[in-house]
N, C-alpha and C positions, 0 to 999 in steps of 0.2 A: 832257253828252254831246258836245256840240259842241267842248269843250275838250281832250278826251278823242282827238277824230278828230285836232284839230289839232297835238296832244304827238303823236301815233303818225305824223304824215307829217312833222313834224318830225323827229323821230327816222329816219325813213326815210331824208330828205334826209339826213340826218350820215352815218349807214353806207354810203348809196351814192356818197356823194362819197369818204367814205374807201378803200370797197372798190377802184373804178373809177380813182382818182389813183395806184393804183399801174402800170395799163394805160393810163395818161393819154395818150401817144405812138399807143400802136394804136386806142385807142376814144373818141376826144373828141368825137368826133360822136354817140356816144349818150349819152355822158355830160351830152351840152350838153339834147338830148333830154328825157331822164329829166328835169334841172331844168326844162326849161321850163312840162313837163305838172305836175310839184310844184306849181310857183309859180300855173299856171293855179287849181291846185283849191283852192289855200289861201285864193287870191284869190274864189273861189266862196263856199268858206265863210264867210268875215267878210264877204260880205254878205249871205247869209243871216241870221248872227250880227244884222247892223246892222237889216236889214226887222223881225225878228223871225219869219222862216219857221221854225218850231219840225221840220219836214222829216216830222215824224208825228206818228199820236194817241197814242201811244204815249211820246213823251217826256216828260222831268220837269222842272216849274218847281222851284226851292228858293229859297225867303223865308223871313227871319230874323220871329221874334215874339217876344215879350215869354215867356221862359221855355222859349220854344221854338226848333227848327228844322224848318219844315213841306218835305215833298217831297208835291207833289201830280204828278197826270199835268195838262196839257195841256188837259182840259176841264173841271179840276176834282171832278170825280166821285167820285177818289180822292187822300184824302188819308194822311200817316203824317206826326205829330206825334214828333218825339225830342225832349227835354229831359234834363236830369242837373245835379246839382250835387254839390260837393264844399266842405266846410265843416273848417276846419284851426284848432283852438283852443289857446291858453294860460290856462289857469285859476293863478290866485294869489291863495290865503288868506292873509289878514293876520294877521300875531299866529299864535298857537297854532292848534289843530281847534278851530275855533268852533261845533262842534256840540251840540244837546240831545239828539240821541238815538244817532247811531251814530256818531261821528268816525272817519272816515274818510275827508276829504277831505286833498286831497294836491296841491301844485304839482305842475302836469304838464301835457304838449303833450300831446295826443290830436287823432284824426281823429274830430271829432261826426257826422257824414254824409258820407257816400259812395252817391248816389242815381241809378240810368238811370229814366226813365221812358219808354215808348210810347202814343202813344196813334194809333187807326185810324178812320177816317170812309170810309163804302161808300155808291156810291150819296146821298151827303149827309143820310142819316138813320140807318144802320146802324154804329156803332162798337163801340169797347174802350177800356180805358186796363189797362194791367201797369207797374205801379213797382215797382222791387225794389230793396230795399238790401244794401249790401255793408259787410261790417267785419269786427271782430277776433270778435264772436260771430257770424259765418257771416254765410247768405244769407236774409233775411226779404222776405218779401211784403205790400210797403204797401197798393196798389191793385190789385185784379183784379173789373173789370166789365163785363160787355155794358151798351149801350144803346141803347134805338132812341128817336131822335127826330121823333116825329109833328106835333109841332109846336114850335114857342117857346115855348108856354105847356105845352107836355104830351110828357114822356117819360119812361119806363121804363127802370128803371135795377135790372140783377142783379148782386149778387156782393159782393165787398170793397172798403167806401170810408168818408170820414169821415162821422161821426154830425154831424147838423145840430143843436150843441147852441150849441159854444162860439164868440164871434163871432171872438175869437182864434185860437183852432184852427182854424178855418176858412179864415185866412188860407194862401197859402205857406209851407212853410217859408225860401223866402230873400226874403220880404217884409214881416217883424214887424219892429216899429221896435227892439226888444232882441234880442239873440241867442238868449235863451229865452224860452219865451212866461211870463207871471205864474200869480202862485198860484191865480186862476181854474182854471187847466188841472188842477188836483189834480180840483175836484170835478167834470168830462164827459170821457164818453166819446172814447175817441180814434178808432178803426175797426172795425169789424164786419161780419157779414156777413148780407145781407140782401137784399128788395128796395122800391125806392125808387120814389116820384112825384114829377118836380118840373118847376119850368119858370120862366117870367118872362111873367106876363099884361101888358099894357099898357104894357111898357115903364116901371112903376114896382115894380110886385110882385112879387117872387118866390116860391118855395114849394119847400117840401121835406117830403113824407109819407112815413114808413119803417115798417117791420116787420121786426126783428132777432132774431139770436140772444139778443141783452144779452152785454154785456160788462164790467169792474169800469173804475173812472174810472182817467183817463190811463192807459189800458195799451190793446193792440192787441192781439188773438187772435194766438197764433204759428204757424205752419203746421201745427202738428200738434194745435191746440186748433182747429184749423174746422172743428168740429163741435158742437152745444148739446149742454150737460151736463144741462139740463133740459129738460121741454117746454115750459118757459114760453119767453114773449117779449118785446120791446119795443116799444112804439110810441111814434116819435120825430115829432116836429111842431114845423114852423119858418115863421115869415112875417118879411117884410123889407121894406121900405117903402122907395122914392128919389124922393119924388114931385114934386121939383122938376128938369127937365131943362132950362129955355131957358138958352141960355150968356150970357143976361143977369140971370137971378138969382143971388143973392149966394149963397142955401141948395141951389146946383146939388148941392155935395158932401155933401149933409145923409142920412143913412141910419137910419133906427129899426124894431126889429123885438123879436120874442118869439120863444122856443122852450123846449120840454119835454118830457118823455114820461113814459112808466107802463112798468114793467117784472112781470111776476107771475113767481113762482117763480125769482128770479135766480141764479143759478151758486155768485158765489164774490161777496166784498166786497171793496174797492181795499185792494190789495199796501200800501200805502202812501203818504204825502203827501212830497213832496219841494220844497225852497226851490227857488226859479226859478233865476237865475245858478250857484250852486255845485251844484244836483244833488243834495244831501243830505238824508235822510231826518230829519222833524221829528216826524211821527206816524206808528203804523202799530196795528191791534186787534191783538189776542189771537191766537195763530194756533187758538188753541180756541172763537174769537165764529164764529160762523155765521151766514148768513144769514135773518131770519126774518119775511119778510113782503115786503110791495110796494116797489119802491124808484122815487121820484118827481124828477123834476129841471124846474125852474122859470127862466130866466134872461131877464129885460130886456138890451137889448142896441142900443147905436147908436154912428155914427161921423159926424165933421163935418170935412170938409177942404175950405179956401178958401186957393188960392195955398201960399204957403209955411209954411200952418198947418194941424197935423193935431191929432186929438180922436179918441181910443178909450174907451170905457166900458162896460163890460158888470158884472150881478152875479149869480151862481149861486147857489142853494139846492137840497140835495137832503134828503130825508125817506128812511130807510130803515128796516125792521126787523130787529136784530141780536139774534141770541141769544149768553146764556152760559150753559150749563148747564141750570135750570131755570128761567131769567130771561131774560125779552126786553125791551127795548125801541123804541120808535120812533123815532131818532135824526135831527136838523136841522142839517146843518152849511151854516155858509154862507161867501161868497169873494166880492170885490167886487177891481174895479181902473179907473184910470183912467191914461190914458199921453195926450201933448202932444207934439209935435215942431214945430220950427222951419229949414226948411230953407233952408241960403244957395247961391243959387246955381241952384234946383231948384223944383221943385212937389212938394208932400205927396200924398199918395195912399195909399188901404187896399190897391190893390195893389204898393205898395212908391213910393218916394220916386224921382224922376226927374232927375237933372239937364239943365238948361237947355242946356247943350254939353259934350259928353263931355269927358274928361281929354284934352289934347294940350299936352305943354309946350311943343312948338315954336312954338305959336300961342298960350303963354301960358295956355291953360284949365286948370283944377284940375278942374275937376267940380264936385260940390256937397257940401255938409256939412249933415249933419242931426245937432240937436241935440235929446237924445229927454231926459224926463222923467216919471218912474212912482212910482207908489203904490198899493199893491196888500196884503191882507190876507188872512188863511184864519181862522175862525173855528170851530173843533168845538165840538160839542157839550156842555155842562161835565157833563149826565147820563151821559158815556162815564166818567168817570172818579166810582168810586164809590167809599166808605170803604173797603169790605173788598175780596177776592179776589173774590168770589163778585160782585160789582156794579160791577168795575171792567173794560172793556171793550177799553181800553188797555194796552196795552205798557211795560214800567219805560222811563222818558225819555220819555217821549212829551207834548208841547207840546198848549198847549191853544189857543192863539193863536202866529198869526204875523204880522209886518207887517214888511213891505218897503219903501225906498224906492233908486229905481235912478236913477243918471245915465248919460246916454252919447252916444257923437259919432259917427257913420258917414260914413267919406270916398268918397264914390258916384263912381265913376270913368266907371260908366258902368252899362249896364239888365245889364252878363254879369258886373261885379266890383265886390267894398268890402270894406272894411275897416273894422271893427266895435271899439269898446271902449267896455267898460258898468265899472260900478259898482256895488254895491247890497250895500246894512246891510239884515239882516236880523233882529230882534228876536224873540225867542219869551219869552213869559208864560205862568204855569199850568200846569194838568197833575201828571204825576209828573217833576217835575225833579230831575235826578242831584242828591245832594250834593254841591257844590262845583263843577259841571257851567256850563260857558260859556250865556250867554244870548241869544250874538247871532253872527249869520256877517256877515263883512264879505269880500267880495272881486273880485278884477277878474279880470275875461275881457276878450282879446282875440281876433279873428275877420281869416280870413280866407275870401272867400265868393267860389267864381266859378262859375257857372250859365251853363248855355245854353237 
């Protein structure tokens, strides 16, 4: 605001010297005037500026945060969170369409996200957050939730956000150490709409209890599915454990937890399983399997970061009941990954890797380089795939296993920008495989990533 006054008497000053130097001869003496009283008030302000007299309660602090840019008023009370990011890729398949089920993948730039996010703090208990994304298929709604926070350990949360299933998904999206997250993300949900309990007891615990509509894994309700197809529900449950905080133990960055839930009467079954890096579809059912029973999801889950060393590991199982026809089954798929990074330069972190002094050539700094390493698998069920038509669950092409393993480098400029390139062979085994149909995706993504 203060900057603002000082650009508009600025600009005053210029016009009125200009206007006035053309009557410079008849009017010098007000003209000398006019500056004096300028220079007095300018002089008023920067030292208001300097004391830090804010001049009302009314005025706004802006501080930069991690993901964010906060505008609060003056006493704090209220706050408005903006963040956005914008993610600009190059995908490049080796060799041929290295696909088993749909080839379709293609060299190509593409824009992967285009994100604003808001979020609102009232009163220092009563908020929101709206994240909405933008791209070539229109305008989707990531986040939309009230919540009021009665305490640190206890608050109420309505509306649309991520399911507390997957420890990856859970993450930012501009903070996984690959630019996609692994084949975990096939088997949990992505967002839903619901409402939520959660909090952080002691400063070691956290929690997360839900009640959803259910939703099919890795997919998000699109603005015109927020509403249940059925009257069944979800019930999601998460615990998280950090319970070592003094900044002289070595296990400070040590984190282990569990999360699942129970679903009755679910909707629809997941669209589809897709490989992490390229995007392409490796399995998908029947579009005549139906859903026919409970559907359960189970996943152990912890991270360990000390200094320049990060450790991600999580593994998912889910249990569903699918029908075909006059046939159902209970079907167990399961997905496990483990990802490592080593940063030069920086400190490892789950919420994204830091470096030690931002990029500045003139002073010689690079930033930091993180070197990521993954392995990560999807295992279906080998009951989906039955001899005949009538027992076979699966879709022609459809992989019965997949296993990945991914390399990559991220040049961290700094907490708003990097630049990403990964790697990753992708393997599939079993199943209904095309005749003469490739066995394996190999290809590279490069990112460019800048958030606020």
């Amino acid at each position: 605001m203060k900057k603002l006054k000082l650009t508009w008497l600025l600009a005053a000053a210029v016009l009125s010297f200009a206007g006035n130097s053309v009557w410079a001869d008849e009017d010098s003496g007000d003209l000398k005037t006019q500056l004096k009283e300028i220079t007095q008030r300018l002089q008023t302000l920067e030292s208001e500026k300097t004391t830090g007299d804010t001049g009302s309660a009314g005025s706004v602090v802006i501080t930069p945060e991690h993901n964010y840019l906060d505008f609060s008023s003056a006493d704090g009370n209220t706050v408005f969170k903006l963040g956005g990011v914008v993610q600009s890729d190059y995908r490049y398949f080796l060799g041929p369409n290295t696909q088993y089920f749909d080839p379709t993948g293609r060299d190509t730039f593409l824009i992967r996200k285009v994100r604003l996010d808001l979020v609102g703090y009232f009163d220092k208990f009563v908020g929101f957050r709206f994240q909405e994304e933008l791209g070539a298929t229109g305008v989707a709604v990531q986040d939309a939730y009230a919540f009021i926070k009665a305490d640190p350990a206890l608050q109420f949360q309505f509306g649309k956000s991520k399911e507390a299933i997957g420890l990856e998904r859970l993450q930012n999206d501009t903070d996984t150490l690959f630019a996609e997250r692994g084949l975990p993300t096939d088997l949990v949900p992505n967002r839903d709409l619901g409402f939520q309990i959660n909090g952080k007891a002691e400063d070691f615990l956290s929690y997360q209890a839900e009640i959803s509509n259910g939703t099919p894994d890795n997919q998000t309700p699109a603005n015109t599915l927020d509403t249940d197809s059925t009257n069944g529900k979800d019930l999601t449950g998460r615990l998280f454990l950090t319970p070592f905080h003094s900044e002289d133990s070595f296990l400070k960055g040590l984190g282990v937890g569990v999360a699942g839930s129970w679903a009755w009467q679910q909707g629809a079954l997941p669209a589809n399983f897709t490989t992490s890096t390229g995007q392409e579809t490796f399995f998908s059912y029947k579009t005549t399997a139906t859903p026919a029973g409970d559907f359960y999801h189970f996943s152990p889950q912890g991270y360990f970061y000390a200094g320049p060393f990060g450790l991600l590991a999580e593994f998912v199982q889910t249990t569903s009941g699918v029908g075909l026809g006059v046939n159902s089954l209970n079907l167990t798929n399961q997905a496990w990954q483990v990802n490592a990074s080593w940063v030069i330069g920086g400190k490892a972190s789950y919420l994204g890797a830091v470096a030690d002094t931002p990029l500045d050539l003139s002073k010689g700094h690079w930033g930091a380089l993180e070197l990521a390493f993954r392995v990560n698998q999807v295992l279906i069920d080998p009951n989906t795939f039955g001899p005949t038509a009538a027992t076979n669950y699966a879709n022609p092409g459809s992989a019965q296993q997949a296993t990945a393993y991914g390399f990559g480098a991220n040049w961290i400029f700094n907490e708003h920008f990097k630049l990403v390139f990964d790697f990753e062979d992708t393997d599939f085994q079993g199943g209904n495989a095309p005749a003469g149909g490739w066995t394996s995706e190999d290809v590279f993504v490069t990112r460019a990533q800048a958030n606020f």
